[in-house]
Every structure is written in structure tokens, then in C-alpha cells.
Backbone as a chain_set.jsonl record, in Angstrom:
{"seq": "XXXXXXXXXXXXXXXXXXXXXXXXXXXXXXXXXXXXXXXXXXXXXXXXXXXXXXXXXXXXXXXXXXXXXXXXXXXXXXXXXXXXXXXXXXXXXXXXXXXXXXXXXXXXXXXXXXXXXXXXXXXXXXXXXXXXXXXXXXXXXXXXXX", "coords": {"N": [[125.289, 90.578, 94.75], [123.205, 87.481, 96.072], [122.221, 84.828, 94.268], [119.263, 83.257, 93.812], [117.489, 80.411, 94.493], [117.081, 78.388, 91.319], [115.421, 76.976, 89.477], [113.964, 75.689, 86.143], [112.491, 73.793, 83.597], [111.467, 71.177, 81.625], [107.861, 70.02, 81.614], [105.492, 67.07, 80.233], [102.89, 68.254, 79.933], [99.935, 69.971, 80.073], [99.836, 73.051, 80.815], [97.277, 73.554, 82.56], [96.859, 71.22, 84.146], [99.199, 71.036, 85.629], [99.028, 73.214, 87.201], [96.672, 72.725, 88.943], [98.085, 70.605, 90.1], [100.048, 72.099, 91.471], [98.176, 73.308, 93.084], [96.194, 72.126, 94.001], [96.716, 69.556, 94.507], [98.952, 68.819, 95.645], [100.042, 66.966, 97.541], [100.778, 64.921, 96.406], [103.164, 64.818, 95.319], [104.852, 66.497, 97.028], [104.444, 66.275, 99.779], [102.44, 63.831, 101.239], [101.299, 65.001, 103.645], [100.114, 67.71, 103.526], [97.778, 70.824, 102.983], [95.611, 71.803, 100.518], [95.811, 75.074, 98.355], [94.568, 77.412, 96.622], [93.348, 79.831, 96.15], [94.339, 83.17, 96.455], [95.658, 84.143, 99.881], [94.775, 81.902, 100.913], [95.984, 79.296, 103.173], [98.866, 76.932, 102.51], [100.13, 74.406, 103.937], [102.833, 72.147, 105.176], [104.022, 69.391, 105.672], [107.198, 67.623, 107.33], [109.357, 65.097, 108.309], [109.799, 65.056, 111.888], [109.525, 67.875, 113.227], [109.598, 69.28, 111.024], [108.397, 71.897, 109.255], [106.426, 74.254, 106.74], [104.735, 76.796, 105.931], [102.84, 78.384, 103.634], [101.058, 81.227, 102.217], [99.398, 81.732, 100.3], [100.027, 84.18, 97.68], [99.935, 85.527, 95.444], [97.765, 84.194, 92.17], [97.158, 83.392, 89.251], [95.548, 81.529, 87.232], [96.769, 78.446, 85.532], [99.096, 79.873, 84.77], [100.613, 81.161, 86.568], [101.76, 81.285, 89.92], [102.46, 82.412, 93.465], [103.703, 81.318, 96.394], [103.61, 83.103, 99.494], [106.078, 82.28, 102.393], [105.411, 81.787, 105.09], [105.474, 81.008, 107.787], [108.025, 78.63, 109.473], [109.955, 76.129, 109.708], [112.514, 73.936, 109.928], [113.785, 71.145, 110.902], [116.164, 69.968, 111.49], [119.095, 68.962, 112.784], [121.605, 69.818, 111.984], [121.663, 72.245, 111.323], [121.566, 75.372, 112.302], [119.805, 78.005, 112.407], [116.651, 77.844, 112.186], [114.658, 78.598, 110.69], [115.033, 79.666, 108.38], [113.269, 80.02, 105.805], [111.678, 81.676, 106.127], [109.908, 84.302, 105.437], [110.538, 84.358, 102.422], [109.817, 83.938, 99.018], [107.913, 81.627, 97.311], [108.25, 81.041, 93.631], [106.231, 80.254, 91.105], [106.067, 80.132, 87.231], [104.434, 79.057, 84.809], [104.247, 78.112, 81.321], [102.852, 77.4, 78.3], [103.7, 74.875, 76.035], [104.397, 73.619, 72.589], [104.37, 70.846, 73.195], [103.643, 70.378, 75.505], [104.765, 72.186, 78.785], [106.618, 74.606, 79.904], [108.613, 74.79, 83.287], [109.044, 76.862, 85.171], [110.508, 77.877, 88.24], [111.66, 79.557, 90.904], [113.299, 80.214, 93.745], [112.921, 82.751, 95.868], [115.001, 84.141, 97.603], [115.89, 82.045, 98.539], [119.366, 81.749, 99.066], [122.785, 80.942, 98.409], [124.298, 81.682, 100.805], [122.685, 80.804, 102.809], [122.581, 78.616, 105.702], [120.873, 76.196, 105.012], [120.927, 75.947, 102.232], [122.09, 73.795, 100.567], [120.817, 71.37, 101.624], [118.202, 72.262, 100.885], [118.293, 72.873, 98.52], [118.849, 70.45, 97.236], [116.512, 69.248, 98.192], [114.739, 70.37, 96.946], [115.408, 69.736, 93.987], [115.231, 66.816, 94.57], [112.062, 66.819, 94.936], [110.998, 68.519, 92.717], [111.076, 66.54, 90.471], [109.563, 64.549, 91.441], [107.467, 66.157, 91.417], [107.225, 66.063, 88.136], [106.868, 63.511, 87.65], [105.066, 62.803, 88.964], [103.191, 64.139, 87.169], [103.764, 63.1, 84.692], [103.644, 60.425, 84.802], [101.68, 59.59, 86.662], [102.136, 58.836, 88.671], [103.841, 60.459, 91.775], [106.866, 60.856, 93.522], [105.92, 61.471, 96.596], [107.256, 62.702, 100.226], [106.524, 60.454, 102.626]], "CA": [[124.023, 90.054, 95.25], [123.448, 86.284, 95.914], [121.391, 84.404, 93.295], [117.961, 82.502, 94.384], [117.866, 79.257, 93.716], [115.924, 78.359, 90.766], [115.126, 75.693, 88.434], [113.49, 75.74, 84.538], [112.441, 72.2, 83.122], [109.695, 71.263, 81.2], [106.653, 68.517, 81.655], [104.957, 66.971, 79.49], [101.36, 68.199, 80.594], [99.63, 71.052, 80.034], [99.622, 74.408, 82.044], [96.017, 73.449, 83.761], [97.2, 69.901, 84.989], [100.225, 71.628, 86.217], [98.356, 74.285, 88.326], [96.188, 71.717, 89.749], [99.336, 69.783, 90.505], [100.693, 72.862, 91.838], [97.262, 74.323, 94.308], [95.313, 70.886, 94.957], [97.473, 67.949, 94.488], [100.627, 68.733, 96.73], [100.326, 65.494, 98.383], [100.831, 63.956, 95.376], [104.242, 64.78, 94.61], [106.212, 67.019, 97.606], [104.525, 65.677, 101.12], [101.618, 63.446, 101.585], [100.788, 65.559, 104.688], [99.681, 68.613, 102.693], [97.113, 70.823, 102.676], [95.48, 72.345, 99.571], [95.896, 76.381, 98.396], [94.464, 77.376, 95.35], [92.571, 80.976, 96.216], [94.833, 84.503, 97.13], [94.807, 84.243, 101.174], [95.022, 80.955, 100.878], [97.58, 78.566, 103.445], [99.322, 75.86, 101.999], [100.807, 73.94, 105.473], [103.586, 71.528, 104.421], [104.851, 68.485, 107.22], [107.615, 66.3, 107.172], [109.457, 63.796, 109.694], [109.96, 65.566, 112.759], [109.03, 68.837, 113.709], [109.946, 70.068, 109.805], [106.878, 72.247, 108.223], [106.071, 75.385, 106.342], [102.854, 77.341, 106.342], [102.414, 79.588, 102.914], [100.04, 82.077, 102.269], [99.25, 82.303, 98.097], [100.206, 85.757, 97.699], [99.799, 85.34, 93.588], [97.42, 82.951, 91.982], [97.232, 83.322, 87.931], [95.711, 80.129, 86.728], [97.159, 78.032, 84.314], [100.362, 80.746, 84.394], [101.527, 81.534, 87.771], [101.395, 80.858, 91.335], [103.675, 82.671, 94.407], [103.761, 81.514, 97.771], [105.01, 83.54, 100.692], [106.405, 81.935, 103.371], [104.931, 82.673, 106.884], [106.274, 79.923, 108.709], [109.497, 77.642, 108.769], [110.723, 75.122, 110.825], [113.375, 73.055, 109.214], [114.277, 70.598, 111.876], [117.566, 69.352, 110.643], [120.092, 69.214, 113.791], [123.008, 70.731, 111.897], [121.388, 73.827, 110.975], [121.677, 76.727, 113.543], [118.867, 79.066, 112.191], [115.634, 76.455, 111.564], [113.909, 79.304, 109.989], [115.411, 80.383, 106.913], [112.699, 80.214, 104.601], [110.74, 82.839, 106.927], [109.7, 85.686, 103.997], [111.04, 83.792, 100.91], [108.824, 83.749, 98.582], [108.816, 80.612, 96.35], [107.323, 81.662, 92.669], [106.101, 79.43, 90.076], [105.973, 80.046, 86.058], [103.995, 78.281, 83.238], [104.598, 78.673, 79.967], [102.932, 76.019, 77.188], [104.347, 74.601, 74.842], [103.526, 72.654, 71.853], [103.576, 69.122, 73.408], [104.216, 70.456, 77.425], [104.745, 72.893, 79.879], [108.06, 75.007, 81.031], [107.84, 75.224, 84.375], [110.098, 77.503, 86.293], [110.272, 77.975, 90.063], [112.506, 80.534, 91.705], [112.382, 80.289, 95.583], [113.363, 83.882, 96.014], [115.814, 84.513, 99.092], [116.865, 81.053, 99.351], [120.609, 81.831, 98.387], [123.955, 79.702, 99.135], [124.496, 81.68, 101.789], [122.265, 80.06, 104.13], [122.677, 77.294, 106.032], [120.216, 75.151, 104.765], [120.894, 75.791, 101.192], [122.678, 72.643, 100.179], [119.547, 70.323, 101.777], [117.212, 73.009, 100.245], [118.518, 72.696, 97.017], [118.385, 68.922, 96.809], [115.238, 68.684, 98.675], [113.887, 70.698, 95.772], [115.274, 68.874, 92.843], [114.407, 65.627, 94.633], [110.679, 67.135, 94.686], [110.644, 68.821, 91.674], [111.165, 65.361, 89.834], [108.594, 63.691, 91.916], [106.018, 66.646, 90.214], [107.281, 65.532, 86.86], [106.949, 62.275, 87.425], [103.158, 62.981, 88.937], [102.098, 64.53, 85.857], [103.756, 62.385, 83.121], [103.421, 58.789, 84.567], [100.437, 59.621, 87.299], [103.176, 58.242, 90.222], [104.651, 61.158, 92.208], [107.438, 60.162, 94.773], [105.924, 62.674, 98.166], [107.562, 62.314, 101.421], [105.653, 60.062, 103.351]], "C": [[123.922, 88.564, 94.924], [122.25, 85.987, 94.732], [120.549, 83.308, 94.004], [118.128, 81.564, 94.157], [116.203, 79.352, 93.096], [116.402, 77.201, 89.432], [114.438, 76.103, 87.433], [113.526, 74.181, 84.055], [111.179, 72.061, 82.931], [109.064, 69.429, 81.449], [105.884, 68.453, 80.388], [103.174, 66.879, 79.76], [101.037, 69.516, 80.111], [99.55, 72.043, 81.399], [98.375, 73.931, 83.119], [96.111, 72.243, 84.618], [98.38, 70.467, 85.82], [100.115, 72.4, 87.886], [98.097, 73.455, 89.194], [97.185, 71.48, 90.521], [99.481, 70.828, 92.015], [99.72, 73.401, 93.41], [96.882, 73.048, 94.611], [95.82, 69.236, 95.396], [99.179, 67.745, 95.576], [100.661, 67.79, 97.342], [100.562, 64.578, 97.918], [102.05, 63.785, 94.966], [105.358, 65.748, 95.836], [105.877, 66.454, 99.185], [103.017, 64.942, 101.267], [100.441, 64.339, 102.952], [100.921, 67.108, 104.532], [98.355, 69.249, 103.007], [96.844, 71.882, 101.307], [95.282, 74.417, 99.593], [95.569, 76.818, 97.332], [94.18, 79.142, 95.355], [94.346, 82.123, 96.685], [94.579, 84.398, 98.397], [95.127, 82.83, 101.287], [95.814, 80.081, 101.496], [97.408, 77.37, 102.96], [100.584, 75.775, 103.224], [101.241, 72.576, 104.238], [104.097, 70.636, 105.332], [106.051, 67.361, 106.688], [108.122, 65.677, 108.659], [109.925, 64.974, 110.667], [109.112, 66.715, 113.059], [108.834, 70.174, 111.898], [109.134, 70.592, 109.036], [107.376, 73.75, 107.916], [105.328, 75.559, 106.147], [103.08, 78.774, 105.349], [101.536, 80.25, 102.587], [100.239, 82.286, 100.488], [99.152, 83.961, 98.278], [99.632, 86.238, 96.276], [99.135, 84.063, 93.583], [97.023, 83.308, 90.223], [96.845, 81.749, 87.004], [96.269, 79.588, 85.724], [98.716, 78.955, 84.086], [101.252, 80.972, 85.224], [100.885, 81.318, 89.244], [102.683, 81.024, 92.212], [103.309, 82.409, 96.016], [104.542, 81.965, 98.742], [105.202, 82.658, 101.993], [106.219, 82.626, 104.591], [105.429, 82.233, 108.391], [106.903, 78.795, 108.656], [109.663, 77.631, 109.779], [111.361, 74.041, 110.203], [114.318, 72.448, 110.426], [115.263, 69.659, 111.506], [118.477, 69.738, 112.533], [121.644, 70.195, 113.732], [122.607, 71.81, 110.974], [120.961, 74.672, 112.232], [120.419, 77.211, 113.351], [117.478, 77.716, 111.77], [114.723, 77.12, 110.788], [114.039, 80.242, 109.054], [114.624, 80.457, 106.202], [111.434, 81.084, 104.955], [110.465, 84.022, 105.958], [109.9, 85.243, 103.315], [109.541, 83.55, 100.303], [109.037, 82.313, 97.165], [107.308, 80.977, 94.457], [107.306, 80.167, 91.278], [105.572, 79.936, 88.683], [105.456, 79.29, 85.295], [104.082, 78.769, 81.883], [104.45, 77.489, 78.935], [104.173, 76.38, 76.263], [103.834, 74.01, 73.688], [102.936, 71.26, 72.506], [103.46, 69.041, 75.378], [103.885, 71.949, 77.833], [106.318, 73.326, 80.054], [107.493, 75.52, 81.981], [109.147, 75.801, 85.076], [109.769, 78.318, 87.859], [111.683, 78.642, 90.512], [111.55, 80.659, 93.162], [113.626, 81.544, 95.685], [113.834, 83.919, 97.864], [116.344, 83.102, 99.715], [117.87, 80.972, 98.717], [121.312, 81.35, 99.35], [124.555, 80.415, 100.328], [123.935, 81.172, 103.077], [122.185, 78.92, 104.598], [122.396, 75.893, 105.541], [120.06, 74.97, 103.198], [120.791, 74.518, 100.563], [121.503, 71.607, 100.562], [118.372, 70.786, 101.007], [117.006, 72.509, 98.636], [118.612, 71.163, 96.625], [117.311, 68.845, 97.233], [114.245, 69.345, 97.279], [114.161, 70.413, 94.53], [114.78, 67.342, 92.686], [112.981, 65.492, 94.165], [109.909, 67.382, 93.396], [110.446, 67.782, 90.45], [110.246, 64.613, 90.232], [107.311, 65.005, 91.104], [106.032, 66.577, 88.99], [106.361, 64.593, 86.917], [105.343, 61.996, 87.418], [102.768, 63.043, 87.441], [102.166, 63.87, 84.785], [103.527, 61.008, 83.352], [102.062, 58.981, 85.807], [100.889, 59.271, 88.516], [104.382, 59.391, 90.751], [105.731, 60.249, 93.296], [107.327, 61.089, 96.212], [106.769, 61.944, 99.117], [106.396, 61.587, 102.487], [105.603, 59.154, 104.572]], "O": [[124.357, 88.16, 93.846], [121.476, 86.877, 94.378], [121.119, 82.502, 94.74], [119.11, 81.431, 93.427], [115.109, 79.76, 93.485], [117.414, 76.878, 88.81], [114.07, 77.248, 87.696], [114.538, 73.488, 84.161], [110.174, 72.455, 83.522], [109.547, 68.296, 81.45], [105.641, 69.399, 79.638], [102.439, 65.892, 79.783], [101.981, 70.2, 79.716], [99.287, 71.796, 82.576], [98.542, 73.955, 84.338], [95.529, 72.199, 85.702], [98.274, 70.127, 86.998], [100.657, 72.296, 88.987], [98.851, 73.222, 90.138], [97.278, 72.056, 91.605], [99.181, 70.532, 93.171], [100.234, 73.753, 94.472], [97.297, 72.719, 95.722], [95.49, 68.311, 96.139], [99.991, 66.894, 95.94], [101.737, 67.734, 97.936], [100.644, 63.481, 98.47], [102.305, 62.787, 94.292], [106.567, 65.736, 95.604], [106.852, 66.176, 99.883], [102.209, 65.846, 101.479], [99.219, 64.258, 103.075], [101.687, 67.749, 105.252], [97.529, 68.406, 103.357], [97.721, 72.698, 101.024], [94.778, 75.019, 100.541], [96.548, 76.651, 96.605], [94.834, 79.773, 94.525], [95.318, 81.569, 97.198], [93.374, 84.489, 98.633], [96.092, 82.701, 102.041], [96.675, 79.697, 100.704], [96.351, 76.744, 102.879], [101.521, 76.542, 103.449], [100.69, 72.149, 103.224], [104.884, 71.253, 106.05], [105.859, 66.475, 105.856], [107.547, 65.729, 109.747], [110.482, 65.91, 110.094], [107.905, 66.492, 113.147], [108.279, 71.26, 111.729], [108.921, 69.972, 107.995], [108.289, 74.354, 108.479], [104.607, 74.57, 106.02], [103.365, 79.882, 105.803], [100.613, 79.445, 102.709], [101.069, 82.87, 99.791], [98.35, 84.67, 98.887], [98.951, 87.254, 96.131], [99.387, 83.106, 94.315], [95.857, 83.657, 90.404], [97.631, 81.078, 86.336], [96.319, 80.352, 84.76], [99.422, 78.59, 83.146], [102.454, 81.028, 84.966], [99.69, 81.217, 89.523], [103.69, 80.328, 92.082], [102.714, 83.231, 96.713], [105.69, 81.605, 99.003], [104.155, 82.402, 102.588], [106.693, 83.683, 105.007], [105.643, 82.754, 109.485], [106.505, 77.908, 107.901], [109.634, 78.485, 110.665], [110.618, 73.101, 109.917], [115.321, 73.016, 110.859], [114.949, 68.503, 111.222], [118.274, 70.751, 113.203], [122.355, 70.81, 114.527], [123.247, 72.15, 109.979], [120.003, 74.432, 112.967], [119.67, 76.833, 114.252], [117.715, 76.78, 111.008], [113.927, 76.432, 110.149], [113.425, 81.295, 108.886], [115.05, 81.252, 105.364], [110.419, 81.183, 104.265], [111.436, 84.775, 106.02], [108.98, 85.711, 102.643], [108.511, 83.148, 100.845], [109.974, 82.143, 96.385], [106.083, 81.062, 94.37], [108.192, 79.446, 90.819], [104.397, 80.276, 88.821], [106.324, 78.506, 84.913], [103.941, 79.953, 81.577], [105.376, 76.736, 78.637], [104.971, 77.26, 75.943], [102.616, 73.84, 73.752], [101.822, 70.737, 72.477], [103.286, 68.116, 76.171], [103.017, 72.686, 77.363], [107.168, 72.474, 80.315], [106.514, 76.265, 82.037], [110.105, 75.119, 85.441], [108.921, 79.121, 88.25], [112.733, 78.017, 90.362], [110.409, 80.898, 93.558], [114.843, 81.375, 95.61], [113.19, 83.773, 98.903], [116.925, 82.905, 100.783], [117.805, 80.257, 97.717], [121.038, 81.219, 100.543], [125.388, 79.747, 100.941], [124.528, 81.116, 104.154], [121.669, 78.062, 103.881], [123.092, 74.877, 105.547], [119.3, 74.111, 102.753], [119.742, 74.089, 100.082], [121.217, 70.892, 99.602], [117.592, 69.977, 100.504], [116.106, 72.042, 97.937], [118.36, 70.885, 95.453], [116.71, 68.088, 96.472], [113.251, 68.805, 96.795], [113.292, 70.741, 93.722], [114.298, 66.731, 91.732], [112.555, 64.627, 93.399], [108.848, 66.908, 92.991], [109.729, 68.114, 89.507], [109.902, 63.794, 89.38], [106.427, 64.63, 90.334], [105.009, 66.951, 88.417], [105.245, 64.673, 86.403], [104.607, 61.424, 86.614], [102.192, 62.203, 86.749], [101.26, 63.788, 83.955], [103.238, 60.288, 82.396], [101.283, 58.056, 85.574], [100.124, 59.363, 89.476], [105.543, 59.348, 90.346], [105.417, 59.159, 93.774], [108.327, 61.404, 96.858], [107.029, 60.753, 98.949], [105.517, 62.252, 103.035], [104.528, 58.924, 105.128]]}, "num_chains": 1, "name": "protein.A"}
């Protein structure tokens, strides 16, 4: 069985700045052209350059601890990917866990494994990102797509 991709790395913020980060601030750190998801039910619509969006539905919302969005709709407009809608059901899950002076934050995007096409952009597009929600929370300057 393939393995998800998933990340573990801690901030220096607390769990409730995190969340935030995580339900109201998405424009702050993965796409300027965001909207907010904080409630169960909830879509969180995601745009970048072209035609390239996703549209999640908060399936899980645990403040301060956890937060899972399912994926409802994917369009990854990349030219050299065949399938543009790989991340169609994946669910991408987020972890908090204080610490003394921080936050571990781990994110497993469940079902996006190296077998699919779009892994390899996936998987940088989400360490690029994931560094721009560091960066939000510890210097106040995310780097979103914009």
C-alpha cells in the first residue's frame, strides 16, 4: 500500500494561532484568492493561475487540535498532467499538538501517493506552502500565491 504524503514540523505559535491560520487566514500563507472554513459543512475554495482550484468541505473541525478537509473538487491545470483531478476524495488532515514554546503540526493529505501524476508538483507545492504558514505565524509574512 502506497504511503500519503505527509509532513510533521513544528511552529513556533501556539495551537489557537495555528487553527486560525489554518480556518480564517488561508490567504495569508497558501493563496491570496481564498475563502475562509472554520465550521463542519463548511467550503474552503482555493484559486491559483489558470484554471487551478480546489473546493473543500471541513469534514472535521476540533479547535486548537485538528482540522480535515475533504476534497470535493480539483482542477489542477498543469498541461503535463493527464488526470487534472487527482485530489477528488483525498482528504487532507491537519494535527496540533503544543508544545512548551510551539506547536507540532502534522498534515497528512491522505490519498495523495507517488503514484499519481501530480505527486511530484503536489509534494513541492506543499512544502513550498507549508513554509509560507510557518513563516505567517513566526515572522507575521506568509509567502501565498498571488
Amino acid at each position: 500500500m502506497e504511503q500519503s504524503f505527509t509532513s510533521s514540523f513544528y511552529i513556533a505559535a501556539k495551537p489557537a494561532s495555528i487553527y486560525t491560520a489554518l480556518t480564517l487566514d488561508v490567504c495569508k500563507w497558501w493563496t491570496e484568492n481564498a475563502t475562509c472554513a472554520s465550521r463542519i459543512g463548511d467550503l474552503l475554495s482555493v484559486y491559483f493561475e489558470n484554471n487551478t482550484h480546489w473546493v473543500m468541505t471541513v469534514a472535521e473541525a476540533t479547535p486548537c487540535h485538528s482540522l480535515v478537509w475533504h476534497v470535493t473538487e480539483a482542477f489542477h491545470d498543469l498541461p503535463s498532467l493527464e488526470q487534472k483531478d487527482e485530489w477528488l476524495g483525498t482528504n487532507i488532515i491537519w494535527h496540533l499538538e503544543e508544545q512548551k514554546h510551539g506547536t507540532n503540526v502534522s498534515l497528512t493529505h491522505n490519498g495523495l501517493v507517488p503514484s499519481l501524476s501530480c505527486y511530484r508538483v503536489c509534494q513541492s507545492g506543499w512544502q513550498q506552502y507549508l513554509s509560507s504558514l510557518q513563516a505567517y505565524l513566526e515572522s507575521g509574512q506568509g509567502n501565498p500565491y498571488h
